[in-house]
Legacy VTK file of the C-alpha trace (Angstrom):
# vtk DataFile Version 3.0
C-alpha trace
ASCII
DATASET POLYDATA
POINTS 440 float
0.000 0.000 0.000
1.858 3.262 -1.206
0.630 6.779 0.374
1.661 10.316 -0.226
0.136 13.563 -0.987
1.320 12.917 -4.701
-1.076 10.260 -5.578
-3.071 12.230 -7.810
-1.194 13.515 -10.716
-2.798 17.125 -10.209
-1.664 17.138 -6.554
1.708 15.859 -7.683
2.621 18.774 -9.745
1.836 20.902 -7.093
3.947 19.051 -4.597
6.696 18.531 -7.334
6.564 22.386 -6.914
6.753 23.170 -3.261
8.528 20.227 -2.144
11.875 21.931 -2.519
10.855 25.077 -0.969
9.514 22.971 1.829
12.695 21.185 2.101
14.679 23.958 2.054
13.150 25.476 5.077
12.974 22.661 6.686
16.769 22.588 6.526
17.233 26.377 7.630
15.165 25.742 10.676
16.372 22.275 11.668
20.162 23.449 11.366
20.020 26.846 12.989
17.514 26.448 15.502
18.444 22.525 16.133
20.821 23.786 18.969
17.846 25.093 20.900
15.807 22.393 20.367
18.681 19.927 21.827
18.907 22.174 24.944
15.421 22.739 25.634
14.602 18.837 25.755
17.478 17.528 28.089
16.630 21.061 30.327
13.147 19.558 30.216
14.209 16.335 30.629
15.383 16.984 33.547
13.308 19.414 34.810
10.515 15.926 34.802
12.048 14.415 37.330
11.985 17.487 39.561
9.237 16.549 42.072
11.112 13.276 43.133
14.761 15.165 43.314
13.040 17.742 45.751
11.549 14.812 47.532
15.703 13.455 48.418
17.184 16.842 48.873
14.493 18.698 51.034
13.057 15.731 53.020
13.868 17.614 56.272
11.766 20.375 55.139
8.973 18.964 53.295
7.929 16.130 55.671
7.764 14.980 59.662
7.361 11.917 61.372
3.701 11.226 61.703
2.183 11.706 65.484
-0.937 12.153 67.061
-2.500 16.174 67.415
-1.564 19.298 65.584
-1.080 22.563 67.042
-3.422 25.145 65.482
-2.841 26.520 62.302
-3.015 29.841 63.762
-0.116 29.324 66.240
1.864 27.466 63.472
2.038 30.766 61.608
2.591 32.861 64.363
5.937 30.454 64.848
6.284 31.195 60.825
5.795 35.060 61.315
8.500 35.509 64.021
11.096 34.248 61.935
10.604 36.566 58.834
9.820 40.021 60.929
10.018 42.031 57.507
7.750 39.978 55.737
4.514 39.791 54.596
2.371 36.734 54.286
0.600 36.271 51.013
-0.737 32.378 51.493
-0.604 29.684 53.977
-0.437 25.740 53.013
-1.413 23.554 55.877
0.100 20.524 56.028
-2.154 17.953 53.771
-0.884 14.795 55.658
0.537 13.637 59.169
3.905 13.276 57.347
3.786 16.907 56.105
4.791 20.638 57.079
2.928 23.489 56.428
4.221 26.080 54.179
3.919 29.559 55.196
4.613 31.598 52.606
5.616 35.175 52.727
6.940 38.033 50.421
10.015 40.172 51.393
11.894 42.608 50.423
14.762 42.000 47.679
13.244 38.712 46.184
13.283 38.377 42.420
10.152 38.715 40.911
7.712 35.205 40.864
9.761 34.119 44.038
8.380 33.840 47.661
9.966 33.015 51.017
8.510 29.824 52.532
8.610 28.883 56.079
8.734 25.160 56.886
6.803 24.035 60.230
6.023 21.683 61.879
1.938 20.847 62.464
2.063 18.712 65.683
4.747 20.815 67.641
5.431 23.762 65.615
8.831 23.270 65.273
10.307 25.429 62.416
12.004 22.677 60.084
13.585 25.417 57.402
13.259 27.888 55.378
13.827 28.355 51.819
13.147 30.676 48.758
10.580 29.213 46.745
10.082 29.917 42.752
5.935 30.615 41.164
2.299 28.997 42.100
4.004 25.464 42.200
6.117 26.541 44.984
9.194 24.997 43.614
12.194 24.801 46.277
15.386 26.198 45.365
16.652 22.687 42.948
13.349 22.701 41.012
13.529 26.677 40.663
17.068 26.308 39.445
16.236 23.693 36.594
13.202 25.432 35.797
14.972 28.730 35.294
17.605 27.067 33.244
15.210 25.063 31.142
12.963 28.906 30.589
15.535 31.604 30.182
18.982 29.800 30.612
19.520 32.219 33.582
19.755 35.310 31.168
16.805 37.003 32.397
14.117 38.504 29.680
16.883 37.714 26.826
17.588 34.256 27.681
14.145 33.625 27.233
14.311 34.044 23.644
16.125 30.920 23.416
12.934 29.121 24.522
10.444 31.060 22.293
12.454 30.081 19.579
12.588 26.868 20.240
8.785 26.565 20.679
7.875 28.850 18.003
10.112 26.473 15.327
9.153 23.437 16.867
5.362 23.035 15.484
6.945 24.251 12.217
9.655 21.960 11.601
7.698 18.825 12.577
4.967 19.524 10.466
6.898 20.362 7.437
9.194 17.747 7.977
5.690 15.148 8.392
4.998 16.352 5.034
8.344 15.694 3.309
8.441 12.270 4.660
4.634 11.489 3.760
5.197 13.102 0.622
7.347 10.487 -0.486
5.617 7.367 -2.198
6.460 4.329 -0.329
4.767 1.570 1.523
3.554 2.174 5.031
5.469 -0.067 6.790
8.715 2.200 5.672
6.607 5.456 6.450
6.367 4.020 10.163
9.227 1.705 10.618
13.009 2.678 10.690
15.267 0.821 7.752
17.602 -1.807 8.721
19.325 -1.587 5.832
23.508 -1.007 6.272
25.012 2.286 7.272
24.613 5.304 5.733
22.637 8.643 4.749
19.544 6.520 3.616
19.208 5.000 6.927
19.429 7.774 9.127
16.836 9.531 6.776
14.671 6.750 7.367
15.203 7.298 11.235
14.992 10.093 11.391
11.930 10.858 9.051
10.106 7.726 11.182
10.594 8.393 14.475
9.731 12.077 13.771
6.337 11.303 12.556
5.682 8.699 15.676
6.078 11.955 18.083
4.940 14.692 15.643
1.638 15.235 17.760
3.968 15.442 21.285
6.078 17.760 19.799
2.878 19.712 18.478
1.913 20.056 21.973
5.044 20.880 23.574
5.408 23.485 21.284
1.690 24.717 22.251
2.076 24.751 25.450
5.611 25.896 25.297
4.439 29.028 23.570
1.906 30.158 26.153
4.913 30.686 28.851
7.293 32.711 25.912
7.878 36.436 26.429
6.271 37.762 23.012
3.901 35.376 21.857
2.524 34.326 25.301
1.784 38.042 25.739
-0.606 37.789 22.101
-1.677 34.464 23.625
-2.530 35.959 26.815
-4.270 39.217 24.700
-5.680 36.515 22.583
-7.744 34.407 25.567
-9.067 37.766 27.280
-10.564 38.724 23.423
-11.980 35.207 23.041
-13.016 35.241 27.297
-10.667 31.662 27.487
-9.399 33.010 30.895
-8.987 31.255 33.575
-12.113 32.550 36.205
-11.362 33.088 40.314
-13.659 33.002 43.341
-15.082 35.990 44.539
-14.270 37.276 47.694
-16.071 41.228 47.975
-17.682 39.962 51.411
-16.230 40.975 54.449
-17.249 41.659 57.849
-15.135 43.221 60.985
-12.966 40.411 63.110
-11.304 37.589 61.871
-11.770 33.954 62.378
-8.113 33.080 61.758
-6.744 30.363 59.541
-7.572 27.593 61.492
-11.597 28.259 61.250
-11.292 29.270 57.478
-9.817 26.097 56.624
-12.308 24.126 59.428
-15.393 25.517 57.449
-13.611 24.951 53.698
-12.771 21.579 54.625
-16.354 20.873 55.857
-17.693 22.354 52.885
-15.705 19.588 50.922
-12.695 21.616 50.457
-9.578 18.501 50.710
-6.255 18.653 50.469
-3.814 19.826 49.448
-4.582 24.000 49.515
-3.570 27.227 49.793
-5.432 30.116 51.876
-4.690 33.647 51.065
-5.294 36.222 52.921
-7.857 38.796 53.050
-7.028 41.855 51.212
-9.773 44.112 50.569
-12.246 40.774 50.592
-12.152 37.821 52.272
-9.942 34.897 52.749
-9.675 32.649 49.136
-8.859 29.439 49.609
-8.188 27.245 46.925
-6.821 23.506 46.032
-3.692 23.485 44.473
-3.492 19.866 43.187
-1.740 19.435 40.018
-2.280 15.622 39.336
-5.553 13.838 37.845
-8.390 14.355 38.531
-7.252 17.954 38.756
-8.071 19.575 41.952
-8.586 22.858 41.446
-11.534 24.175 43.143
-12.265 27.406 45.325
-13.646 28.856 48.162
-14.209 32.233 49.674
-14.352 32.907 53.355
-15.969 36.145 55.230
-12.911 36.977 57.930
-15.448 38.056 60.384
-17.936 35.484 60.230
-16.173 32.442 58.959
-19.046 31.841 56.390
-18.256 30.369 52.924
-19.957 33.276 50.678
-18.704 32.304 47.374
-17.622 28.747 45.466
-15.678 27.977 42.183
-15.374 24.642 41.259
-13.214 23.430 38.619
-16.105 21.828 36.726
-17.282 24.983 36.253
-14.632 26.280 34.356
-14.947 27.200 30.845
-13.612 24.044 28.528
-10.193 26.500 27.127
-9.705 27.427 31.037
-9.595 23.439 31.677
-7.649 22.823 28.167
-5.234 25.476 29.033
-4.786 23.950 32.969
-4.447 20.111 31.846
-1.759 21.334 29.008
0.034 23.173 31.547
0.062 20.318 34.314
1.156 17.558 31.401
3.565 19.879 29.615
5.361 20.393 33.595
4.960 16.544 33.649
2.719 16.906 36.665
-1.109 15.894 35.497
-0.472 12.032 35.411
2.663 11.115 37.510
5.033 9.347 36.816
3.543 7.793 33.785
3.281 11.783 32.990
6.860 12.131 33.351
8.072 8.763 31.572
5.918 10.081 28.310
8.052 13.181 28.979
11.227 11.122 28.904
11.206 9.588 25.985
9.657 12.060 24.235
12.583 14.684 24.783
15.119 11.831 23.925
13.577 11.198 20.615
13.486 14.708 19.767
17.526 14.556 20.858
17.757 11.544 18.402
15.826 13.104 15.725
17.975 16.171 15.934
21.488 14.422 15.887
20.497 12.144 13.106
19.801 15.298 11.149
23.165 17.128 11.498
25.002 13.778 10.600
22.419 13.831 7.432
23.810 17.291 6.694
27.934 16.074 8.017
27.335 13.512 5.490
25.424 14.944 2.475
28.005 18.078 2.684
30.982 15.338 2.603
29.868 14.117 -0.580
28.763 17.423 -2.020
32.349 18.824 -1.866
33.413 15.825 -3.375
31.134 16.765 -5.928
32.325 20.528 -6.048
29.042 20.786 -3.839
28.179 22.979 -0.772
27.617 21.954 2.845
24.374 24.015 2.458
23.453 21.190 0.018
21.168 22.020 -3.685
19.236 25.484 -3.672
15.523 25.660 -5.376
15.880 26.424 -8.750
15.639 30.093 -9.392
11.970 31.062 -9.906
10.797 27.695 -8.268
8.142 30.193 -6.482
6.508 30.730 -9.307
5.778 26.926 -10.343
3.439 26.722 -6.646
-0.114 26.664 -7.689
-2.167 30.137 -6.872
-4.636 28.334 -4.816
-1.282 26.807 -2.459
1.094 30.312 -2.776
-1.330 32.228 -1.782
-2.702 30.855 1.222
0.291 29.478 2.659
1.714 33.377 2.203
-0.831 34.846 4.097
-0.605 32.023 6.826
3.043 32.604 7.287
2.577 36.613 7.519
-0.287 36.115 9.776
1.830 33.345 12.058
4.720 35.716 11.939
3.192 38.332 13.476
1.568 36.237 16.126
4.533 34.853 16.517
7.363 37.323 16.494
10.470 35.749 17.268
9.373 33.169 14.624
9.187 35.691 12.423
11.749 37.997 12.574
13.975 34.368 12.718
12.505 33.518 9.408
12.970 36.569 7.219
16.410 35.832 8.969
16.446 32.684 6.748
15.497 34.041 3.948
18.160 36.847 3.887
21.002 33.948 4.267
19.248 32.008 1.370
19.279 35.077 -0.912
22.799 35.691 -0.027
23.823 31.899 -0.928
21.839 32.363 -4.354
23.960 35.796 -4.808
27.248 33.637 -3.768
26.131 31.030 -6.187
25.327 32.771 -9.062
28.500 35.427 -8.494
30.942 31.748 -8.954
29.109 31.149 -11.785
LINES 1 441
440 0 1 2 3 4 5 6 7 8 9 10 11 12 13 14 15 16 17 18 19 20 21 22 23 24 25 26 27 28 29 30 31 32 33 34 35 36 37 38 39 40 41 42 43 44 45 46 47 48 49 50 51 52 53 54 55 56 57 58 59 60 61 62 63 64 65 66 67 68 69 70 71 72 73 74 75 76 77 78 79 80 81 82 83 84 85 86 87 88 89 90 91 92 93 94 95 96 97 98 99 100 101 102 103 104 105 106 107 108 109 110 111 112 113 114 115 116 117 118 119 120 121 122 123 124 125 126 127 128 129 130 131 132 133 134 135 136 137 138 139 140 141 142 143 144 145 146 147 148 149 150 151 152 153 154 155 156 157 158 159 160 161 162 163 164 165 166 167 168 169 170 171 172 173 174 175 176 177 178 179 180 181 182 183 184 185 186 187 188 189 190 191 192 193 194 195 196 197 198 199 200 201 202 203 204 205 206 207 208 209 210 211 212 213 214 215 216 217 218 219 220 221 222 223 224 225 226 227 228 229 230 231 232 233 234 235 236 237 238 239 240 241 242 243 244 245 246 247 248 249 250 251 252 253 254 255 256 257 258 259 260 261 262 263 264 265 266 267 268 269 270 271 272 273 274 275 276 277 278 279 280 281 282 283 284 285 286 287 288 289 290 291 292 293 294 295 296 297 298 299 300 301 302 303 304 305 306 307 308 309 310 311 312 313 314 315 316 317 318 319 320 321 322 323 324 325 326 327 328 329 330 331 332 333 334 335 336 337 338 339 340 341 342 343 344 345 346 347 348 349 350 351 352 353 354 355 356 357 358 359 360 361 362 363 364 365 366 367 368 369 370 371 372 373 374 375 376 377 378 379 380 381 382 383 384 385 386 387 388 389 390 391 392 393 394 395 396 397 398 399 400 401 402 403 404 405 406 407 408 409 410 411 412 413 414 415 416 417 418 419 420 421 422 423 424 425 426 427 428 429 430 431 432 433 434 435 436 437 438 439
């Protein structure tokens, strides 16, 4: 059974004519931004297996030995409180099991921005246990927050973070052009799925390389989606984007308030009667009430939310997750299994092999390109390997050019680093033709 977009001799002239455009940038993208791509998936590789390397390095923080009684929650964070005099509390994570601390967490002065100050305790003698800066919502301690920096910005700040956009905003690009080229070659489907094991050589790799790149074409497709959503330019248009379109993610409201306050202990008493569970966070009030809201990243997602009147310790307004709208819950879920979080360690293993393909896939291509430059300059070639022939534009079918013009224009300007990057490529391809043509 052959397959390809070039079964139909209309369609094949048309692919006859963009094929080598395709190819080309293809090539551009897969050399130059390659390096990016390696370094993004063994950062994120790594950055997987997070949860379990906090688990071995801050066991003395994170957990307790399990005994009988707790001291009130409201004592634990005066204990909290006294050891960070200049800071402010902004949340409060009680201790979900007999085996955990609770986390108070305060802000203080000369913290980088997204990072907190956390304030390990102890909930049946309020001991203190540690504390430690702590990165974002998922409260990463300082290994996690390391790894994650690395993996986002390569610890460059705003600039570094380019690295990652461009990663993510190539990414969904080169996989689907390079699906294309390797569909778009008539063969039989057990050689569009399976690797050759044929001997050494450029035709081998190809066929690795063009196989195992269609088996995790839709992970990359999401890693790239989700990728994109954290990125400095486009996540801002994504951001813009989901307000327009209302796909924002809703929150509890918490207006009521009445004079007094009930204290931690009773806001989490009534939440937790109300069928709040475990594991949560309680912020304070503010110019509303307490909020108090599950913070569990694994499936079934908890993600519910309550809000408490300080004065009264009445629940006066729920959100549960259910509720959500279905891009709110989308945009969660694709978060959680992007940060290998949503299904465990199953979650993370997907992860795994996922970003080792993508390594594979990568390497196999610049040994393509080692080898097929080798043999050009035998040849009197180039290492840039055979340029479209000049006006190879103009073969492309109206109804293709046209479209796939406007789509690029329209993704370039959604996209910016993608497509400043890309007129990029095309300058260094019009300077090879000019180089070409000027030996000639």
């Amino acid at each position: 059974m052959a397959i390809g977009i070039d079964d139909a001799p209309r369609t094949a002239e048309g692919w006859a004519a963009v094929r080598p455009l395709v190819l080309r940038l293809h090539f551009y993208a897969g050399v130059f931004v390659g390096p990016f791509l390696l370094v993004a998936a063994l950062t994120g590789i790594a950055y997987a297996w997070t949860p379990q390397l906090e688990e071995a390095v801050y066991a003395h923080e994170l957990h307790v030995p399990a005994a009988a009684g707790a001291v009130p929650l409201d004592q634990q964070v005066l204990v909290a409180r006294d050891q960070v005099p200049d800071g402010k509390i902004i949340g409060v994570r009680p201790a979900p099991s007999a085996t955990d601390t609770t986390q108070v967490i305060f802000d203080r002065p000369g913290l980088a921005p997204s990072y907190r100050y956390t304030v390990f305790v102890n909930p049946h003698d309020g001991e203190v246990r540690g504390a430690l800066e702590t990165y974002g919502s998922g409260q990463a301690l300082p290994a996690r927050g390391w790894i994650d920096t690395l993996h986002r910005n390569l610890h460059l700040g705003d600039f570094g973070r380019l690295y990652s956009e461009l990663a993510a905003s190539w990414l969904w690009v080169i996989t689907l052009l390079g699906a294309a080229l390797w569909l778009g070659r008539r063969r039989r489907l057990r050689a569009v799925l399976l690797p050759s094991a044929g001997k050494p050589g450029r035709r081998r790799l190809r066929s690795w390389h063009g196989a195992t790149g269609l088996w995790i074409a839709a992970g990359l497709l999401f890693l790239s989606a989700t990728g994109l959503t954290w990125s400095l330019h486009a996540g801002a248009n994504i951001t813009d984007l989901r307000s327009s379109w209302d796909w924002t993610t809703p929150s509890v409201s918490s207006a009521s308030r009445s004079p007094g306050d009930v204290g931690w202990q009773a806001v989490r008493d009534a939440t937790a009667r109300a069928g709040l569970s475990d594991p949560v966070e309680i912020r304070p009030p503010s110019d509303g009430g307490y909020v108090v809201q599950q913070v569990g990243r694994g499936w079934p997602s908890k993600q519910d939310s309550m809000s408490v009147d300080p004065g009264t310790g009445k629940i006066t307004g729920t959100l549960k997750f259910a509720d959500y709208p279905l891009a709110a819950k989308l945009s969660r879920w694709g978060i959680d299994a992007h940060m290998g979080l949503l299904f465990g360690v199953a979650n993370q293993v997907a992860l795994t092999v996922l970003g080792a393909a993508l390594v594979c896939v990568v390497l196999w291509g610049y040994r393509m390109w080692w080898l097929r430059g080798r043999s050009g300059r035998s040849r009197g070639g180039s290492r840039f390997g055979r340029m479209p022939v000049r006006g190879t534009w103009r073969r492309i079918p109206g109804r293709v050019l046209a479209p796939a013009l406007v789509g690029l224009a329209v993704a370039g300007w959604f996209l910016p680093v993608f497509g400043v990057s890309l007129l990029g490529f095309l300058a260094v391809d019009c300077l090879l033709g000019l180089r070409r043509e000027t030996a000639r």
